[in-house]
Every structure is written in C-alpha cells, then in structure tokens.
Residue, then its C-alpha position, 0 to 999 in steps of 0.5 A: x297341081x299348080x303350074x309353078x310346081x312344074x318348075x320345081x319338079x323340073x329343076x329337080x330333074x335338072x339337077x339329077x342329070x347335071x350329077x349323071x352328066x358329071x358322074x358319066x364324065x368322070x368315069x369317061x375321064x378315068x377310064x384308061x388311068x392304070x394301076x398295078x394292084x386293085x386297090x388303087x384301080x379307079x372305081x365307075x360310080x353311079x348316081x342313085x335316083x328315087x322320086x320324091x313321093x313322100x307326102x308329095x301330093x297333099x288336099x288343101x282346105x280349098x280341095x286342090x292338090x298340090x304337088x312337091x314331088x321330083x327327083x333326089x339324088x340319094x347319093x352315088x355308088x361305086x360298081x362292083x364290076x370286075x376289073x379289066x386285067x390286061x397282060x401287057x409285061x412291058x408297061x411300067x405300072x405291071x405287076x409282078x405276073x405283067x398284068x396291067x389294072x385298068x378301071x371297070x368303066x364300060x365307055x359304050x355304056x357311059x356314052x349312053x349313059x351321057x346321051x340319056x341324060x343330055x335328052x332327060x335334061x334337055x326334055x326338062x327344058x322343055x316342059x319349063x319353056x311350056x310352062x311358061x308359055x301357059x303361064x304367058x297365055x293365061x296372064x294374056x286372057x284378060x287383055 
C-alpha cells in the first residue's frame, strides 16, 4: 500500500463523519419540533456506512498491492422508533385526545453519536498529519 493511498482512504472517512455530523445535527435541531398527527412528525435519520472493498486490493505487474479501499456512504434512513406521544391538552398543536406528536430523536443518543464522530474525524486528521510526516522523513533521507 502506498502511502498517498492513506490520504484517500482517510479523506473518505472525513467525509462520512462530516454526513454523521450533519445528520446528528439535523436531528438535534428537530428534536423538540411538534406535531399533531404522525404523519407530519419529524423522522431521526441515519447515515448507513459500508467499506469500500470492492476490488480494493489488487497485485500489480510489479508484485505490489495497491489499495482503493474507504468508506462510502450508501445512503441515510429514517428510524423507525416509535414516536413520543405527550399528553399536553392545553398546547395548540393537541390533537382531538390532547396528545402532542414529538419526533423519535433520542438527544443522549445523538450526543453520542456526535462525540463518536468528532473523534473518528479527528483520528482521520491524524493518521493524514502522519502520513505526511513520513512522507516529509522519506524526502529528508536523501539530504
């Protein structure tokens, strides 16, 4: 594996947790948005990751495997967790029983959810801030 692969591989998991973090915040933002009826109800949604594996390590003629490998995004879903349905009779978006539609957004889960990703992405800085300065040490042997 060469090391300009690592920068690729890295930026790709830069980018996945830049859609986690944006996804976290979204529902964060929505999370107390109310409704009277289900159907209007905000929805959390998720990012889904896979590894990009496919055909990512190949022999070259020379006998030296090379790497394309990452993360992608395949795309983001909604959860299907239950709604929270309050009894609050007296707020103006009750419906006809009082109840008060909130979104399935779980904040202690989303706050975990944002401090995974900000150390994810923060690791991916990492590995490419050491790659560079192997890179910056190889360049430097032949001084």
């Amino acid at each position: 594996m060469s090391l300009t692969n690592i920068f690729n591989i890295s930026g790709s998991g830069m980018s996945a947790q830049t859609i986690r973090l944006n996804t976290t915040a979204s529902n964060l933002a929505n999370a107390q948005s109310v409704s009277s009826s289900v159907g209007e109800t905000y929805k959390a949604r998720h990012p889904v990751f896979a590894t990009a594996m496919a055909d990512a390590f190949s022999m070259s003629g020379d006998g030296v495997f090379n790497s394309n490998g990452g993360v992608e995004v395949l795309g983001i879903i909604e959860s299907d967790a239950p709604y929270q349905m309050r009894y609050e009779p007296h707020h103006p978006m009750a419906n006809e029983e009082g109840y008060v539609t909130y979104p399935n957004v779980n904040v202690m889960e989303e706050m975990t959810n944002m401090i995974s990703s900000s150390r994810a992405f923060q690791m991916n800085v990492e590995v490419m801030n050491t790659a560079k300065t192997m890179m910056q040490r190889v360049l430097s042997l032949g001084q």
